[in-house]
N, C-alpha and C positions, 0 to 999 in steps of 0.2 A: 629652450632651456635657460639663457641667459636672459628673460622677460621672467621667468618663474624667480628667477635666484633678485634680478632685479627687484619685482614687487615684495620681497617676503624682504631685503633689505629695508626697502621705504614701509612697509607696515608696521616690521619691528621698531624700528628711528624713532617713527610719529606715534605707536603709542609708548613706546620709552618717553620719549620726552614730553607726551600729556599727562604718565604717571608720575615723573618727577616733579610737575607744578603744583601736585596735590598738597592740601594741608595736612595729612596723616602719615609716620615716618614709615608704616608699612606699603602701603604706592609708591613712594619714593624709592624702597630698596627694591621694590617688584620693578621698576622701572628702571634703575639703572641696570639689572640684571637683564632685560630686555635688551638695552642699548649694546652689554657688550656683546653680545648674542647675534645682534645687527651688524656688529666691526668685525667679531670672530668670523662670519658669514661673508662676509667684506674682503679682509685677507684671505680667506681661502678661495673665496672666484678671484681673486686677481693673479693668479698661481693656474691662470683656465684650467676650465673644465672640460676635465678627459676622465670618459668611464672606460674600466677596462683596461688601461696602462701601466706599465711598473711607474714606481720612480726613480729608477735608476736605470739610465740609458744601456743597451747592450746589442750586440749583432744578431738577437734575433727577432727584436721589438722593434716596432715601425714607428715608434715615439715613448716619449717618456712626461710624464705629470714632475711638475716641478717639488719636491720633498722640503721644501725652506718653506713654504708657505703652512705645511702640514705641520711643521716645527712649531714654527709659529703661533698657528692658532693651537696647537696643544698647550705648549705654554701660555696662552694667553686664556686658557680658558682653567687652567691650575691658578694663576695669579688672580681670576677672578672671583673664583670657587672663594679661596682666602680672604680677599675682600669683602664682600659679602658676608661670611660667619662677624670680622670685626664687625663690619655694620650693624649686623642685628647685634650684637651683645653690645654697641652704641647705644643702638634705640632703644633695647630693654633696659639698661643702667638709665637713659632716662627717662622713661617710661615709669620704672621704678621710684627715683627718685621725684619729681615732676607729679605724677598721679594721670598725666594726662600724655595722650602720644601725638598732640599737635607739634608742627614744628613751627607755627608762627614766632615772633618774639614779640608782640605784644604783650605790656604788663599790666592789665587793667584795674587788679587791685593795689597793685604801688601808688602810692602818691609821689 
């Protein structure tokens, strides 16, 4: 189980951050939404994984899953949810203004 949750960490990472290199601002927000996906995944195995258990300890459970990391990644995956809509309305305002949705800064018609 901990090799599953492992490789599905390091798949998501490395293509997050092969989509963020991209020149176009739509792989770049596919990309960071990947990453936090990768870390939401991250805190929540670091909290082990236990199938089957409350989170809240009591005398009649033989263990208990830790409920701060489930906080956590709830939270952190509302505050991402957020981030991402500004991004896209980022990249649409300049997408919109701009005509194009590279995010190079080369300006090749300026002199």
């Amino acid at each position: 189980m901990e090799i599953l949750v492992a490789s599905a960490v390091g798949i998501l990472t490395a293509a997050g951050i092969y989509l963020i290199l991209r020149l176009r601002t739509f792989p770049v927000i596919v990309g960071l939404a990947l990453l936090s996906y990768a870390v939401n995944i991250f805190i929540f195995a670091s909290g082990r994984l236990a199938v089957g258990l409350p989170p809240v300890l009591s005398k009649a459970a033989q263990g208990y899953t830790d409920p701060l990391t489930q906080a956590l990644v709830l939270t952190a995956i509302v505050i991402s949810f957020g981030m991402t809509a500004v991004i896209v309305m980022l990249a649409l305002g300049a997408f919109l203004e701009s005509g194009s949705d590279r995010i190079d800064t080369d300006d090749e018609g300026e002199a």
